[in-house]
C-alpha positions as CSV (number, residue, x, y, z in Angstrom):
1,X,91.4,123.8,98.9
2,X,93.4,126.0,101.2
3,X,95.0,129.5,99.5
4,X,98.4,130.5,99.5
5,X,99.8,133.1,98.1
6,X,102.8,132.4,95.7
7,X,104.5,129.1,95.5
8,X,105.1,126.9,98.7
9,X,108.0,127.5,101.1
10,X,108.7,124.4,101.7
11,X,110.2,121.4,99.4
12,X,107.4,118.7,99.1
13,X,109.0,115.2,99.9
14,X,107.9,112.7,96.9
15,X,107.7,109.1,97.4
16,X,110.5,107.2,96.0
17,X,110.6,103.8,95.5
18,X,113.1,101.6,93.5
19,X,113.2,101.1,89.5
20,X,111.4,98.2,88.8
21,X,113.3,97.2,85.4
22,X,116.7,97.4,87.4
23,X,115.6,97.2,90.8
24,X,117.2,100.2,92.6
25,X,120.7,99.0,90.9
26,X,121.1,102.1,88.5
27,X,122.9,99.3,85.9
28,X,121.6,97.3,83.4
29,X,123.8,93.7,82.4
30,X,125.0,94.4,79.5
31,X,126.6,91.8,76.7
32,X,130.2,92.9,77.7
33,X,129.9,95.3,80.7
34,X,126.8,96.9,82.5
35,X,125.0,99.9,81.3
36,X,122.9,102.7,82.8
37,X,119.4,102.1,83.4
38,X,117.2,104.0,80.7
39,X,114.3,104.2,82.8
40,X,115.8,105.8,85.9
41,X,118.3,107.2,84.3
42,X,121.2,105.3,86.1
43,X,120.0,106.8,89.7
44,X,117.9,103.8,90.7
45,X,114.8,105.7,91.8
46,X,111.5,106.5,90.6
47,X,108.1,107.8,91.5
48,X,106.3,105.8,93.4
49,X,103.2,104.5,91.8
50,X,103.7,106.6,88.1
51,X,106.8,105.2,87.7
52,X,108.0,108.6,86.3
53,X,111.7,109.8,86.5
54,X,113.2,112.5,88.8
55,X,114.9,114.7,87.4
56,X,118.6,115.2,88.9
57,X,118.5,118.2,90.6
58,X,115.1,116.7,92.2
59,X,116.2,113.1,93.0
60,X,119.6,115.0,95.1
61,X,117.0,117.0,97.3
62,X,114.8,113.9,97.8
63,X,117.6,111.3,98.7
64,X,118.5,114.2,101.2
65,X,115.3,113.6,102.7
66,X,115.2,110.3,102.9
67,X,119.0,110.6,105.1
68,X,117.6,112.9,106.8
69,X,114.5,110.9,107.8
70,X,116.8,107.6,108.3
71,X,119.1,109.5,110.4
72,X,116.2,110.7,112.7
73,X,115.0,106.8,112.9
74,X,118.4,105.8,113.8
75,X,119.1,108.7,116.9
76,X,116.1,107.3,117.9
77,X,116.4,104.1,118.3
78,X,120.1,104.8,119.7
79,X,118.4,106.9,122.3
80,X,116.2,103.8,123.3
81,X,119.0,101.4,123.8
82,X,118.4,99.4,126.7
83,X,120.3,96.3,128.1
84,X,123.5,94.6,127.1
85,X,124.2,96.5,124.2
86,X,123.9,100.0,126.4
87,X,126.6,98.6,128.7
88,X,129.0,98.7,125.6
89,X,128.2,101.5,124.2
90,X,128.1,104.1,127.6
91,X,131.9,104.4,129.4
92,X,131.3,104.0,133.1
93,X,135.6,103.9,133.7
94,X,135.0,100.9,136.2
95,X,138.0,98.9,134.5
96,X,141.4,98.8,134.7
97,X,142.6,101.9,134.2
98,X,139.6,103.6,133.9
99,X,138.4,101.9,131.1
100,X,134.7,100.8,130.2
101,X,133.8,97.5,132.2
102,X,131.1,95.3,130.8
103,X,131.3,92.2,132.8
104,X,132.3,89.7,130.4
């Protein structure tokens, strides 16, 4: 085991996965209206594999993570864009006007 002096430096990212009893929907169906899930305490996540909660201030630095991470996925595969779909979305002013021509 590596040592380091004091506690870490940098947040740990904890696997999340849905609640199981209300499947990542926070709400529970109630008899007259829905209620918060008990076991994820209305936020819809857990740990993965222990199934323990997060506590608030916890679950807003992980879901920040997780946007983060999905954000990072999604400039990348915007960046690989190749085709039809790149003719839309780059302007190349060969319209009328000097608008975006796509050949349709």
């Amino acid at each position: 085991m590596k040592k380091e002096p004091g506690p870490g430096f940098r947040k740990k990212q904890i696997e999340l996965e849905p609640c199981p009893i209300c499947k990542g929907k926070a709400v529970m169906k109630g008899v007259f209206y829905e209620l918060a899930c008990a076991d994820c305490n209305g936020s819809g996540w857990v740990i993965a594999g222990s199934k323990l909660v997060v506590s608030t201030d916890e679950l807003v630095t992980q879901l920040s993570f997780k946007l983060q991470q999905a954000q990072r996925e999604i400039a990348a595969l915007k960046s690989q864009m190749v085709g039809r779909q790149s003719q839309y979305e780059k302007l190349n002013r060969l319209g009328a006007g000097g608008t975006n021509y796509t050949g349709d």
